[in-house]
Residue frames relative to the residue before (quaternion, step in Angstrom):
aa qw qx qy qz dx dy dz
X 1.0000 0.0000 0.0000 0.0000 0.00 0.00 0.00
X 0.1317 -0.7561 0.6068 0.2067 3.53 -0.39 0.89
X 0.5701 -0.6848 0.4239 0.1625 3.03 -1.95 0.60
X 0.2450 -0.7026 0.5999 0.2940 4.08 -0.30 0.19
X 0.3469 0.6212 -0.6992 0.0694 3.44 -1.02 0.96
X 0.3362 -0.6848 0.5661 0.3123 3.52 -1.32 0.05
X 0.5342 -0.7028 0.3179 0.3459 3.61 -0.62 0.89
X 0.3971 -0.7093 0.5768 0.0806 3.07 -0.64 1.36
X 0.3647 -0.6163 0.5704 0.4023 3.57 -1.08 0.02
X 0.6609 0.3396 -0.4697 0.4768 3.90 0.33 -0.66
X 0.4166 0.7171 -0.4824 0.2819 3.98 0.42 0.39
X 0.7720 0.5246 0.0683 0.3523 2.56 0.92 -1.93
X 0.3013 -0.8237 0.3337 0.3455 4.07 0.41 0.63
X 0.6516 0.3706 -0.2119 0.6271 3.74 -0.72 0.77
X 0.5237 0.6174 -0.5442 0.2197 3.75 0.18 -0.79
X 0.3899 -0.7558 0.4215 0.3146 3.38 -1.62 0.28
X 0.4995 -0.6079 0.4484 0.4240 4.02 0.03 0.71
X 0.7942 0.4814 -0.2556 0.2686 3.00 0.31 -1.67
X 0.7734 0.3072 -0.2622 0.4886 4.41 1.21 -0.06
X 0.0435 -0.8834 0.4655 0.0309 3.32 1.68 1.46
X 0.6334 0.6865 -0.0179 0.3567 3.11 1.52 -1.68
X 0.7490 0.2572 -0.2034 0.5757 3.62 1.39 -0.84
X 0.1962 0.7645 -0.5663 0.2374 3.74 0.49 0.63
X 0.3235 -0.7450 0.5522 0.1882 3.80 -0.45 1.15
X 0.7872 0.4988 -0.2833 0.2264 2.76 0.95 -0.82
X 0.4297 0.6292 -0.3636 0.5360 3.29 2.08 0.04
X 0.7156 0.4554 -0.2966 0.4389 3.20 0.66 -1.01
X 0.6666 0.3488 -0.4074 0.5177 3.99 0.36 -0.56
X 0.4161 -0.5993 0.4884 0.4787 4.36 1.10 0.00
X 0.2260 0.6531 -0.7051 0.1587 3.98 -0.11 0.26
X 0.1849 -0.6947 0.6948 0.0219 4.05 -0.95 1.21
X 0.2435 0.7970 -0.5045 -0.2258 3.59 -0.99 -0.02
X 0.5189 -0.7871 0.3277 -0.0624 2.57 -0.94 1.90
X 0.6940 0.1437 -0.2225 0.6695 3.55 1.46 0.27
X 0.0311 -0.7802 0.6158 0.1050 3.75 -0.85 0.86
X 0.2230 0.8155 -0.4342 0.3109 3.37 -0.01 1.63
X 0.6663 -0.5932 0.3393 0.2985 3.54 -0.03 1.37
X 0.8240 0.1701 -0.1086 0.5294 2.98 0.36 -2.07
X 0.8732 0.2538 -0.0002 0.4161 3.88 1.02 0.17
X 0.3377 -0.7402 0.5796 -0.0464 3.08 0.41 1.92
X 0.1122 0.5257 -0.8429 -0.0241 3.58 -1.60 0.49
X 0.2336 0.6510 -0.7214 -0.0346 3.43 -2.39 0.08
X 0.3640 -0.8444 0.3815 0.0948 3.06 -1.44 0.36
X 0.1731 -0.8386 0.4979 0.1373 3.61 -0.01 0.52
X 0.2503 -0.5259 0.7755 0.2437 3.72 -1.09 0.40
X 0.3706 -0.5292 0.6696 0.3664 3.33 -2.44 0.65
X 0.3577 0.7610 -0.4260 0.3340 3.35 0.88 -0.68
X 0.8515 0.0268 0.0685 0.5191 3.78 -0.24 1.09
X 0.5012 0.3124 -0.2933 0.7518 3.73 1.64 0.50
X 0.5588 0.5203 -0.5682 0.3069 3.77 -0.46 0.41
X 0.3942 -0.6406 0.6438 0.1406 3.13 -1.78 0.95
X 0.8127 -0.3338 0.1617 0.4494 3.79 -1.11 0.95
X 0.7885 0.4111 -0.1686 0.4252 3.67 0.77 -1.21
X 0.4905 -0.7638 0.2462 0.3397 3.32 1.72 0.36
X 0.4101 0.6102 -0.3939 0.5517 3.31 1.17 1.01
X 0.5148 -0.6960 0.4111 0.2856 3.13 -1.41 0.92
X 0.4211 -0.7836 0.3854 0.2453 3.01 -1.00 1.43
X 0.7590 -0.4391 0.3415 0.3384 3.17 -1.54 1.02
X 0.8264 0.4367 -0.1040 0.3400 3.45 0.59 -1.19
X 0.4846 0.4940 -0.3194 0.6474 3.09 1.77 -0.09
X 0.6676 0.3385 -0.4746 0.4631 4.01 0.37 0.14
X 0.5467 0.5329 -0.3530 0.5408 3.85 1.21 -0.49
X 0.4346 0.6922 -0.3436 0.4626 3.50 1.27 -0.08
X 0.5757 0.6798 -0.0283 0.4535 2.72 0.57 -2.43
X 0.8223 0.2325 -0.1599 0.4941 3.56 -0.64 -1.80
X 0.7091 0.2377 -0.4657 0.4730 3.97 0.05 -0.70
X 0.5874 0.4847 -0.5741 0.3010 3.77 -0.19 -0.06
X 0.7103 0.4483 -0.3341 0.4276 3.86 0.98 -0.82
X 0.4899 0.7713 -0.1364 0.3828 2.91 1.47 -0.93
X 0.7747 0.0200 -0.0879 0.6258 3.10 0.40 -1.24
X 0.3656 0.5755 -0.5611 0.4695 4.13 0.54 0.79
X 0.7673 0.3663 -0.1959 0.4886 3.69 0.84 -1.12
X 0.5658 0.2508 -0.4722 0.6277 3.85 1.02 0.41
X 0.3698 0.5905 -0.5725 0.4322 4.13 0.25 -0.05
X 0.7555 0.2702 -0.3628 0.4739 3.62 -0.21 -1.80
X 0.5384 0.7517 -0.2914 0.2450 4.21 0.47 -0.95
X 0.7874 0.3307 -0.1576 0.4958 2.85 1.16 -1.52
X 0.7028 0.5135 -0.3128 0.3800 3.62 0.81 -1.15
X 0.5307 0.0741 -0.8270 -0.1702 0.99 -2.49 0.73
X 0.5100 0.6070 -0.3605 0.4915 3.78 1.77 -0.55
X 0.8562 0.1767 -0.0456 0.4834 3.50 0.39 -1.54
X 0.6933 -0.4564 0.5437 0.1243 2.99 -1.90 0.17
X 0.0300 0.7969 -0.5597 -0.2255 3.58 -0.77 -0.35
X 0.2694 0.7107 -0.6493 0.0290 3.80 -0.90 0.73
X 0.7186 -0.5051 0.4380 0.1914 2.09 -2.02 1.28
X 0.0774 -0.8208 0.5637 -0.0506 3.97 -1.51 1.58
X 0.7564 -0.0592 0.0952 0.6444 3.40 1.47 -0.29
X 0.0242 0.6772 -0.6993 0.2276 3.43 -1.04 1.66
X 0.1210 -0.6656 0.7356 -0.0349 3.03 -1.35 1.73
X 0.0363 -0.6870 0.7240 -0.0510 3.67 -1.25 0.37
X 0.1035 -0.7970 0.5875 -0.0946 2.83 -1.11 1.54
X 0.1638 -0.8573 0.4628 0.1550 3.97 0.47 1.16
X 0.2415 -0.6945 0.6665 0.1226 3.86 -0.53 1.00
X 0.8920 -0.0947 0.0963 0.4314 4.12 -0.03 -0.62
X 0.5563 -0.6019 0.5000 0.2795 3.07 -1.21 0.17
X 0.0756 -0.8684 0.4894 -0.0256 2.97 -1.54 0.95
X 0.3715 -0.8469 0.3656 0.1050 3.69 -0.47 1.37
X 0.7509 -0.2048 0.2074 0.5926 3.33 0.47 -0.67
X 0.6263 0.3759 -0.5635 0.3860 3.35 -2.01 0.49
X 0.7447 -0.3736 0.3784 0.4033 3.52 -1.87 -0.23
X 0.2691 -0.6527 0.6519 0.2769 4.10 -0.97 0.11
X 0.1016 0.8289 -0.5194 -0.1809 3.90 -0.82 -0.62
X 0.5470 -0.6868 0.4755 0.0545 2.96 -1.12 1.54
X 0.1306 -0.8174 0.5565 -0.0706 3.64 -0.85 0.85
X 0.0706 0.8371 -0.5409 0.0403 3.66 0.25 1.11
X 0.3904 0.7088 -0.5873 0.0162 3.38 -1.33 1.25
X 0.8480 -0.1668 0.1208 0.4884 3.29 -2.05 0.82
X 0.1366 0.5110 -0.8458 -0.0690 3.25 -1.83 0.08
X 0.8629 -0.0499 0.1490 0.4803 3.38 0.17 -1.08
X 0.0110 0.7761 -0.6256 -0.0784 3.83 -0.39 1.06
X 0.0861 0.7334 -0.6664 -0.1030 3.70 -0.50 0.54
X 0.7933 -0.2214 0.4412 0.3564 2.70 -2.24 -1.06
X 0.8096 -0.2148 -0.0387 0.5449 3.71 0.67 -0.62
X 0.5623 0.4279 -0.4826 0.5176 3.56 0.63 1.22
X 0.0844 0.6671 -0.7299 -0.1227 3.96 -1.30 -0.14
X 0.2288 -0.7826 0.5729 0.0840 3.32 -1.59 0.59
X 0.0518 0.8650 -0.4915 0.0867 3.50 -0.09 0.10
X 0.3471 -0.6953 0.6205 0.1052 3.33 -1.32 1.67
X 0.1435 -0.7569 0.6349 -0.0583 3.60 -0.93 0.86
X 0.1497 0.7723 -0.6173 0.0122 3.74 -0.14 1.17
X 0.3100 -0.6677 0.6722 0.0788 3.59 -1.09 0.59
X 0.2287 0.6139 -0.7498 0.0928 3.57 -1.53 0.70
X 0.6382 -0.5171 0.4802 0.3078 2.94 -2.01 0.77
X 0.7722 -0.4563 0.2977 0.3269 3.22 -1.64 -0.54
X 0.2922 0.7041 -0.3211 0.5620 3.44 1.90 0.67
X 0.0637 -0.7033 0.6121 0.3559 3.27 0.82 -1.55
X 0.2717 0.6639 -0.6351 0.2864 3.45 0.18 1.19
X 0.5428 -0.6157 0.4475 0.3551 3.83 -0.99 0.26
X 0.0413 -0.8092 0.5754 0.1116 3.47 -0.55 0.75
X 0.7969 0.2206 0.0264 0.5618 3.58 1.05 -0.86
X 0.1760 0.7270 -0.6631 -0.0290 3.76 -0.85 0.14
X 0.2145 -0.7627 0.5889 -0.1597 3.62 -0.78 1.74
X 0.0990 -0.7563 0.6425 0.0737 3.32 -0.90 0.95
X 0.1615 -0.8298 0.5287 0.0766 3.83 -0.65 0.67
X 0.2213 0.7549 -0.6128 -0.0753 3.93 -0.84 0.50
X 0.4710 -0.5628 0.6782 0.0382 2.97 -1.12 1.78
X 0.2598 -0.4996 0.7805 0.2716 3.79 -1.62 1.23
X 0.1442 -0.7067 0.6311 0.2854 3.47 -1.65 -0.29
X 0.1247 -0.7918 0.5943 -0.0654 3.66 -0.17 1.49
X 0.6500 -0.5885 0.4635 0.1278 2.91 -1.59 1.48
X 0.4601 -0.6082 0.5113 0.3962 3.71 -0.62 1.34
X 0.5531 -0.5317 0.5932 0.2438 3.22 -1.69 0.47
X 0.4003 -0.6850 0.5673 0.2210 3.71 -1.10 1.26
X 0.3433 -0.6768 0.5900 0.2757 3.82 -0.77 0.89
């Protein structure tokens, strides 16, 4: 049974408390709906993500993938490390009008200070709409 939650910052390891309020990812409605190491899920309405021609915008699935993305090197790294985001590629296969997209994050590579991650997105067909490729640096928490 998978779970509905929207990412939360105190979810999320390392997050900062203090920008509870500026999450994009709240704002563009991203849910994620499996929390699972080897398997990130989320969702995205187009609704309120569309570019002028009324299609989801490109940038709002690069949204999408680095939010699973870099949630799924987060759980990886902590409690020692960090995760940020060093290189996203997004490749858009079709267009999309309306309903929910969904995001699929898994493994490519979990090291010591890198993670990779493959991030494919389709519509409500399950047709490919996106394939993303995500590397997260992992940086040593900061000593207080």
């Amino acid at each position: 049974m998978e779970q509905h939650v929207t990412p939360a910052p105190e979810d999320i390891p390392g997050a900062d408390q203090g920008v509870v309020d500026e999450q994009l990812s709240s704002k563009l409605g991203i849910e994620i709906t499996r929390w699972d190491a080897d398997r990130l899920v989320g969702t995205m309405p187009v609704k309120g993500n569309r570019q002028p021609y009324g299609l989801l915008h490109g940038g709002a699935s690069a949204v999408l993938a680095e939010t699973l993305g870099s949630v799924a090197a987060a759980m990886h790294a902590a409690p020692e490390r960090l995760a940020v985001g060093l290189e996203l590629s997004c490749t858009h296969h079709r267009a999309v009008q309306e309903g929910l997209v969904t995001g699929v994050c898994t493994p490519i590579h979990r090291g010591r200070s890198t993670a990779t991650y493959e991030i494919v997105i389709t519509d409500e067909q399950d047709r490919r709409v996106c394939t993303a490729r995500l590397t997260c640096f992992l940086k040593e928490v900061p000593k207080s």
